[in-house]
C-alpha atoms as one frame of an Amber mdcrd trajectory, in Angstrom:
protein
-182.588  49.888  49.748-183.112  48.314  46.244-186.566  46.935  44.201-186.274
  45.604  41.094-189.622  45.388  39.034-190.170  43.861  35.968-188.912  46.281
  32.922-191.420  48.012  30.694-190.541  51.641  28.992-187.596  54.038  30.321
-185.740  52.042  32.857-185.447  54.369  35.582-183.378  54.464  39.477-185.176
  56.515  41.674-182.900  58.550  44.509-184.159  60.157  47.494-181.436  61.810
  49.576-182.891  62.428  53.566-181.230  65.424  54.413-183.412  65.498  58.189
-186.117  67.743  56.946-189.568  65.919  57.265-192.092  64.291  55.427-188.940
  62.090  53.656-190.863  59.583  51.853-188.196  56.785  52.602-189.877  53.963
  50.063-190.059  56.553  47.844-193.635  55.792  47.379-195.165  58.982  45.422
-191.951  59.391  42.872-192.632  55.368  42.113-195.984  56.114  41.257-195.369
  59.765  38.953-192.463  57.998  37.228-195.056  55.281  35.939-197.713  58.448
  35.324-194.911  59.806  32.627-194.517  56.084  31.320-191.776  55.298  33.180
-190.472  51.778  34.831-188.588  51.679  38.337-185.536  49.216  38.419-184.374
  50.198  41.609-184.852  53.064  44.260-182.019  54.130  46.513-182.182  56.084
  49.628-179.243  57.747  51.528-178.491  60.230  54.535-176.915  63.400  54.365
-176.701  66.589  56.687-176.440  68.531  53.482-176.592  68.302  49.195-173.288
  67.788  47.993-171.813  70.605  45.864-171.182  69.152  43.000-172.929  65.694
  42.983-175.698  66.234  45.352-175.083  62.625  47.022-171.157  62.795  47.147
-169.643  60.259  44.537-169.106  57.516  46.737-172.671  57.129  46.036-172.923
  57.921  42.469-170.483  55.220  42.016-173.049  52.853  43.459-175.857  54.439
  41.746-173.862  53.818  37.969-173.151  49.980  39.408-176.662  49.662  40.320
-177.700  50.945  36.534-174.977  48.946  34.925-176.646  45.393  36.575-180.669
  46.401  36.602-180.430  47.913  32.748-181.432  51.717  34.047-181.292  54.255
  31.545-182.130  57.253  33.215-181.871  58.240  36.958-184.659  59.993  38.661
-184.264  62.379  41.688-186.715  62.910  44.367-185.766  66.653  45.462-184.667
  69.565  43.183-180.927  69.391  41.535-179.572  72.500  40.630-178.087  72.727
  36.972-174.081  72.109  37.858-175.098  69.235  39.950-177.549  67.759  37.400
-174.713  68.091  34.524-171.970  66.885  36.819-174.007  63.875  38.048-174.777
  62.858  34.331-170.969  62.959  33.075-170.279  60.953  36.411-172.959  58.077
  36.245-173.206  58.614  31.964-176.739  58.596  32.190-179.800  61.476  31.408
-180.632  62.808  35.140-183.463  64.416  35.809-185.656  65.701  39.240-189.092
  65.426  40.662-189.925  69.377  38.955-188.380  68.274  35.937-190.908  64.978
  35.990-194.206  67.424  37.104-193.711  68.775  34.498-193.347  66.457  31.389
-196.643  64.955  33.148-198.196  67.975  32.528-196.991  68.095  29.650-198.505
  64.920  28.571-201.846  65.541  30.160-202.727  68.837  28.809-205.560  69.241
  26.591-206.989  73.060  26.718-205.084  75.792  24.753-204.998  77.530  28.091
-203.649  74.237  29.921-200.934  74.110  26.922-199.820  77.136  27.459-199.197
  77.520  31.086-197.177  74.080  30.924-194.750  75.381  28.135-194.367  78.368
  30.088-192.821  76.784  33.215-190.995  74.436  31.302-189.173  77.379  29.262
-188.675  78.810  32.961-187.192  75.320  33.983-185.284  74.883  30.431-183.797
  78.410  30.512-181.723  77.460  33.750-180.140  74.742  32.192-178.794  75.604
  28.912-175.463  74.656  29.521-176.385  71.190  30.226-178.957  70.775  27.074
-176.858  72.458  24.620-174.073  70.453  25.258-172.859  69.843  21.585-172.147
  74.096  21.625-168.731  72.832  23.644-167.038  72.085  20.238-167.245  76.015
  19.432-164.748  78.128  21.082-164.767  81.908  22.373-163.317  84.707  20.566
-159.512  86.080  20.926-157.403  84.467  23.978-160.964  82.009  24.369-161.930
  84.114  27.285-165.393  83.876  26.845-165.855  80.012  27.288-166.474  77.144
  24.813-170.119  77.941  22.950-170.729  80.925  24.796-171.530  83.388  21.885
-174.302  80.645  20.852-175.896  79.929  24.342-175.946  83.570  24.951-178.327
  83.520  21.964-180.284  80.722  22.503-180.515  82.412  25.861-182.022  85.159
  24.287-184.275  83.194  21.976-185.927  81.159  24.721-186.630  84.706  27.301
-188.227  86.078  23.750-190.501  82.985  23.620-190.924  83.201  27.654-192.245
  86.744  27.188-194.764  85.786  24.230-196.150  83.133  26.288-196.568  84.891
  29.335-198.484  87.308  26.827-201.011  84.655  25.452-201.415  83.717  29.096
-202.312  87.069  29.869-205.447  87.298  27.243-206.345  83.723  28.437-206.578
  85.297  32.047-208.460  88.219  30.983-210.942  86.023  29.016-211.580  83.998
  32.467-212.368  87.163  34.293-215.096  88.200  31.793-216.437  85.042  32.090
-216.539  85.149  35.681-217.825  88.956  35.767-220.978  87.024  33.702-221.279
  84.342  36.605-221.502  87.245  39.143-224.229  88.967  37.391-226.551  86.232
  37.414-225.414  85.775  41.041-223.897  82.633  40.694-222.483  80.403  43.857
-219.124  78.996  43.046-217.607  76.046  44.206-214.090  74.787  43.264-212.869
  71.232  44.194-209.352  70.897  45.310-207.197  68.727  46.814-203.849  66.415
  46.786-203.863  64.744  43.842-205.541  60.834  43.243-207.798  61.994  46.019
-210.534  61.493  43.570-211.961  64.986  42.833-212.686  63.844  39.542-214.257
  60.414  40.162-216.694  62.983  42.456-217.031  65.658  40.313-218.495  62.971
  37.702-220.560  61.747  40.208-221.920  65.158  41.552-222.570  66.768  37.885
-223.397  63.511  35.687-219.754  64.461  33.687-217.595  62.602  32.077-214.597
  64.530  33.057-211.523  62.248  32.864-210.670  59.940  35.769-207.942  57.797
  36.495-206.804  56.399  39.503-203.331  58.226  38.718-201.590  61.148  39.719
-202.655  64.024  37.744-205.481  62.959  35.762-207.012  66.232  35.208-204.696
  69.519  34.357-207.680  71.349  32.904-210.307  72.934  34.993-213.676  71.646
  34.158-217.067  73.563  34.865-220.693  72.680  35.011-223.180  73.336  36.919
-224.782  71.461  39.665-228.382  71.603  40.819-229.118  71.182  44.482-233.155
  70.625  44.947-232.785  71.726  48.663-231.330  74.971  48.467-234.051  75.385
  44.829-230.979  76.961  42.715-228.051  75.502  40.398-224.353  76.141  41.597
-221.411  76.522  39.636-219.052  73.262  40.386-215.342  73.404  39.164-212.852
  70.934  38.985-209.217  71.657  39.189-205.773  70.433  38.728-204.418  68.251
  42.221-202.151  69.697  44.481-198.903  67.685  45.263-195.426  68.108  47.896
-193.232  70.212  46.716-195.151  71.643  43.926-192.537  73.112  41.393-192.994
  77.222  41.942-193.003  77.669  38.475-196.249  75.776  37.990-198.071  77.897
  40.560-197.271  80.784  38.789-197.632  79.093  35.285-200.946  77.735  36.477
-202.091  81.082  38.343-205.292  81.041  35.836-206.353  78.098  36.179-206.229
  78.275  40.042-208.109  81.612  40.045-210.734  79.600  39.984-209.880  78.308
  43.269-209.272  82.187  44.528-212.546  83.461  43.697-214.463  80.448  44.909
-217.427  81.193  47.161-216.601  77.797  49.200-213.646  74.740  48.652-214.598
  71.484  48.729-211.826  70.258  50.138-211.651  66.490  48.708-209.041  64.116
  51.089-208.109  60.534  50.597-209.154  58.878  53.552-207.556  55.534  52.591
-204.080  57.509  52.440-202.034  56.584  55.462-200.269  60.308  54.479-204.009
  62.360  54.609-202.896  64.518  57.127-199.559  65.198  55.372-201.661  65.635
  52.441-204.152  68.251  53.512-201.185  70.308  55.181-199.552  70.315  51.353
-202.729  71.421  50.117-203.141  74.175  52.697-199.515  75.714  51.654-200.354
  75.844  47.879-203.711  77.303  48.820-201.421  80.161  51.362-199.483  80.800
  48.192-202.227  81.395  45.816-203.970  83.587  48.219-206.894  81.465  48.874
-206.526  80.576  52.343-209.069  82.137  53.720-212.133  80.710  51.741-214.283
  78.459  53.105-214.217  75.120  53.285-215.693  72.139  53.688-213.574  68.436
  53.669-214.700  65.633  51.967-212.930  62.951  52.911-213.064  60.241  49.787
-212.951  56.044  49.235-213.937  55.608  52.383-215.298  51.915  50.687-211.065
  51.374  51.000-211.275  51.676  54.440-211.033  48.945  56.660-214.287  47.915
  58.131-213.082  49.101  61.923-212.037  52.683  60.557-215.137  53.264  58.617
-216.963  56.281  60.420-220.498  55.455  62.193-222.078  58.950  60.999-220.806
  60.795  57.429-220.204  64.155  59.341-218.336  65.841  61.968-215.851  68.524
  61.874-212.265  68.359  61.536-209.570  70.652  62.842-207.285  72.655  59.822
-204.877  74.924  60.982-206.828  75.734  64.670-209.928  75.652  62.707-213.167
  73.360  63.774-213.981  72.545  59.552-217.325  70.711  58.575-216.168  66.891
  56.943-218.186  64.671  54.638-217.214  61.154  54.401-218.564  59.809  51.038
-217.278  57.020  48.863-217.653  59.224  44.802-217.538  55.554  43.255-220.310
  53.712  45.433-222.451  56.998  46.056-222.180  56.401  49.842-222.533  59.557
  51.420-223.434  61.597  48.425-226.606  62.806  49.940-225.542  64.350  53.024
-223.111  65.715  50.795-225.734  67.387  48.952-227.547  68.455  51.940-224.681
  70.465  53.928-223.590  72.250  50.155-228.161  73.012  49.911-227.407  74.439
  53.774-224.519  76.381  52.634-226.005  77.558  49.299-229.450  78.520  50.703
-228.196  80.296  53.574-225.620  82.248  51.056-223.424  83.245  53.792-220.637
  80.123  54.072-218.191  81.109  57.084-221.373  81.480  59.272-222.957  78.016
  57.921-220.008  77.148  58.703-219.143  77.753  61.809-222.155  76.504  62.689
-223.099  73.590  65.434-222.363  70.264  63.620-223.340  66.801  65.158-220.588
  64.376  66.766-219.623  61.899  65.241-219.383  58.396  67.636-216.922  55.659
  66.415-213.867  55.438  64.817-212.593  57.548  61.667-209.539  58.015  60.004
């Protein structure tokens, strides 16, 4: 399967090898679309079948000979993979095909690396991409082959040098992880404050481009970046939000957008920045509902939130753009419940950039908030909804 697009920036083939596991994303839909976040142009996306990664080349040569074909005629000067190479195939595929190769963790991260703004945001991203660089210094410091081992050249072309620049980069590693480590302890004195004056936090999350920014704005009165773009926001953004029913101001956080296959070194890299999310009094839970993938979508978000330790929070959905909708899917009430994981969960349908549904949005988080006791607010009786919804 081949598209060929118009050329503007880093020509780029996108490869997505279905080795039977699920959720393949066969057009290839979501790397299009975070390849053009990091300035990137798609020439061409190929898809193939496999039972297993090849050893070396990860999709066998016969097709790495088609890929380099493929690049030769569309003018591709990079090729872009859609699952995780490991550093012998990544350097083997790139003297095969003579082009830079790089992976979906490889492209998370230059995004964030392009999107950060915050000291704190700056320094988690160069700390997972160290952790991602250190693995592949064989590959990025290929001009150390032209040096040769000692006596008998039993260590290896360049070794004496990588071994040091080895050294050099887990030195920098530690240092960062250091500065991190003040940054988190600043956050928990500032949330230590927030307890004392017994404030009620509330931390929205969700895949990413589900429009947690576009709502936050709308919510707060901010002018938080949004973009209708994967990862618009890296940098979690507090105010606080008054809600006139409940007669008390909540603190309202926005934070960075989940995504499949979130690289592992992020979630560690981003750990303070999602604390936020872990010592949240209640989720807002913000869903596409346009997304034909929502369901996929929450499920990612659920395993990120299982990793971080923030599973068992509260929640409440808000499913978003419902003015995309089609006019037969478009729900006859705003809210219902929705099932998560065995669990009956209230939902808000709203639309953040028309205001539709931002009142009864207000009014369950007033319930919530005045009642200060979420899970049984909660669990509480919630009226059907009749008619159709996504």
């Amino acid at each position: 399967m081949t598209d060929h697009p118009a050329i503007a920036g880093t020509a780029t083939i996108l490869v997505g090898v279905d080795l039977g596991l699920p959720n393949f994303d066969g057009e290839l839909e979501e790397l299009g679309l975070l390849a053009q976040t990091a300035g990137m142009t798609p020439v061409a996306r190929v898809t193939c079948k496999r039972r297993a990664p090849d050893a070396a080349l990860f999709i066998g040569s016969g097709k790495a000979d088609e890929i380099k074909l493929l690049a030769a005629q569309t003018g591709a000067s990079e090729v872009l993979f859609d699952q995780s190479l490991s550093p012998g195939q990544q350097r083997n595929l790139e003297r095969h095909l003579g082009l830079p190769v790089n992976d979906r963790t490889f492209l998370i991260l230059e995004i964030f690396a392009q999107r950060a703004r915050s000291h704190e945001g700056k320094l988690q991203v160069e700390l997972a991409r160290l952790q991602y660089l250190s693995t592949r210094l064989v590959r990025r410091w290929s001009h150390l082959e032209r040096q040769s081992g000692g006596i008998g050249m039993r260590g290896g072309p360049g070794e004496a040098q990588i071994e040091l620049d080895r050294r050099m980069i887990g030195e920098t590693i530690k240092r960062t992880k250091e500065r991190l480590a003040k940054v988190k302890k600043q956050r928990q004195t500032q949330r230590r404050q927030r307890e004392r004056r017994d404030a009620f936090n509330i931390s929205l999350i969700g895949y990413t481009n589900a429009g947690k920014s576009t709502l936050f704005n709308a919510l707060v009165k901010a002018r938080a970046y949004a973009a209708d773009q994967l990862f618009a926001t890296l940098d979690t953004t507090t105010r606080q939000l008054y809600l006139g029913e409940a007669g008390r101001s909540v603190s309202l956080s926005d934070t960075v957008g989940f995504i499949r296959d979130l690289p592992h070194g992020l979630v560690d890299a981003f750990q303070a920045t999602l604390q936020e999310a872990i010592d949240a009094d209640l989720l807002l839970h913000v869903v596409d509902a346009s997304n034909e993938g929502y369901v996929e979508q929450i499920a990612q978000v659920q395993r990120v939130l299982t990793e971080i330790g923030a599973q068992d929070i509260p929640q409440l959905l808000v499913f978003n753009k419902i003015d995309a909708l089609p006019e037969d899917q478009r729900p006859v009430r705003l809210v219902d419940e929705y099932e998560i994981d065995g669990v009956q969960t209230p939902r808000v349908f709203v639309s953040a950039k028309s205001l539709q549904g931002l009142a009864e949005l207000r009014q369950k988080l007033s319930s919530v908030v005045a009642a200060s006791a979420p899970v049984e607010i909660l669990s509480g009786d919630i009226p059907e909804i009749d008619g159709a919804a996504p």
